[in-house]
C-alpha positions, 0 to 999 in steps of 0.5 A: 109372686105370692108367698108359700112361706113367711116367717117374721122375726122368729126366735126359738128357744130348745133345752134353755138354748136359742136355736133361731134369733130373728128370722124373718124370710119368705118363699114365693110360689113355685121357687126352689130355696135351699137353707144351707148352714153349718152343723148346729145352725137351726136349719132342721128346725126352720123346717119343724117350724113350718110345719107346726112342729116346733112353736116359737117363743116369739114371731109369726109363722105363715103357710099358705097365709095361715098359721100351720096350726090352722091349716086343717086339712090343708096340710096335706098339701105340704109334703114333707121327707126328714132328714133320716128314715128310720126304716128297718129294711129288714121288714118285707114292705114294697115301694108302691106301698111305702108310697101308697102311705102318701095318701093316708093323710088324705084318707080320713080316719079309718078309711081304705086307698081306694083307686085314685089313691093308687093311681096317685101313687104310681103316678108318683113313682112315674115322676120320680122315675122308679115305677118299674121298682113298685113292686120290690121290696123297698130294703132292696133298693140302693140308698139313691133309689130309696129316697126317690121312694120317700119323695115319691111318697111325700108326693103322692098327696100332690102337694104345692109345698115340698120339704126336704131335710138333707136329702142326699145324705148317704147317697153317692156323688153322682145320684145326688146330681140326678136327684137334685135335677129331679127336685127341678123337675118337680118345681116345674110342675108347680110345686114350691121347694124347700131344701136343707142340705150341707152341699153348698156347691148345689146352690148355684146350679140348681136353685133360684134362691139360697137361705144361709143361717147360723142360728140368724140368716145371714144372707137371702138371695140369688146364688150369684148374691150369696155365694161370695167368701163373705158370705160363707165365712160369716156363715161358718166362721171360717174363710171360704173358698168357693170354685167350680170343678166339674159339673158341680161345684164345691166349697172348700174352707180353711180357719182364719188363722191359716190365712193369717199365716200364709198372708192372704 
């Protein structure tokens, strides 16, 4: 499997802090990796470096084997959805063309969507299932429907990388289900997917390889490999308990010191 992503030996210092000691990880072709850590862990900066916009003090970084600062106009082909949209949903602005914005790196400097920007936008939309709601406004959407909306644009450029920094922050329990089956769909039509998220329970069901940091990577893996107590209290510092209930699972984790005292 060729490598989307490749970091070696990456360290990253902010503010007189390091952020990133020593990862060296890769992402193959078509897989589906969420980074999962605690608060603090580096994870949003994982992403920032790859795509360019944060350079680490030591290390290589790799996108489609090239530096990201090299890649040119290939870095359209890297979609990217941040952690919070700072969208005032007060402004009168419809989905199809908060979508239609996917485009503009595509576009070239002062030039118009024309028809196949379009088609690719609704298109879009079609994949993420929300082309009926094109024409509303995108503050009339709920949060789940939002960030279909911000996906939808991030894959209007038809990208072969897709970034994705908490997706499902402020989205309900059971949209955020539907949503991480929607990123499934998307890895099937061939595109790569890197996802941050604090949802450990998601990993085992829907991914095919789980990246633990805390500042270093702990572990990289399988999800039946990684998602063992050792593993998270390494992770979080913490003893964790890892269980199925329901459709999803769940971790749960409790300090050192209360096991000490019950004697497990």
């Amino acid at each position: 499997m060729r490598p989307v992503v490749e970091l070696e030996d990456v360290w990253v210092e902010l503010g007189g802090h390091t952020v990133l000691e020593a990862i060296t990880m890769r992402v193959g072709e078509g897989e589906f990796v969420s980074v999962v850590g605690p608060n603090g862990a580096g994870k949003t900066t994982l992403l920032k470096v790859i795509l360019g916009l944060v350079v680490p003090q030591r290390g290589e970084v790799r996108v489609f084997g090239r530096p990201p600062r090299d890649l040119g106009r290939d870095r359209a082909r890297i979609g990217y959805v941040p952690q919070v949209e700072e969208v005032d949903l007060r402004f009168p602005l419809r989905v199809f063309d908060v979508v239609l914005m996917g485009r503009y790196g595509t576009l070239g400097l002062g030039r118009r969507p024309r028809g196949e920007d379009r088609r690719a936008a609704l298109e879009a939309l079609e994949l993420v299932g929300i082309r009926d709601l094109a024409g509303k406004l995108i503050g009339e959407l709920s949060g789940g429907q939002r960030q279909r909306a911000f996906v939808a644009r991030a894959l209007a450029a038809k990208p072969k990388l897709l970034l994705l920094d908490e997706p499902t922050t402020g989205v309900d329990p059971a949209a955020s289900e539907s949503f991480y089956e929607l990123l499934r769909k998307i890895q099937e039509t061939g595109v790569t997917v890197l996802m941050v998220t604090h949802d450990v329970g998601v990993v085992s069901r829907y991914v095919d390889k789980v990246a633990c940091i805390n500042r270093r990577l702990v572990v990289h893996g399988r999800p039946e490999e990684v998602v063992t107590s050792e593993a998270l209290a390494e992770m979080y510092g913490c003893a964790a308990l890892f269980f199925h209930h329901g459709r999803i699972p769940h971790m749960v984790v409790r300090p050192h010191a209360d096991f000490r005292k019950e004697g497990t």
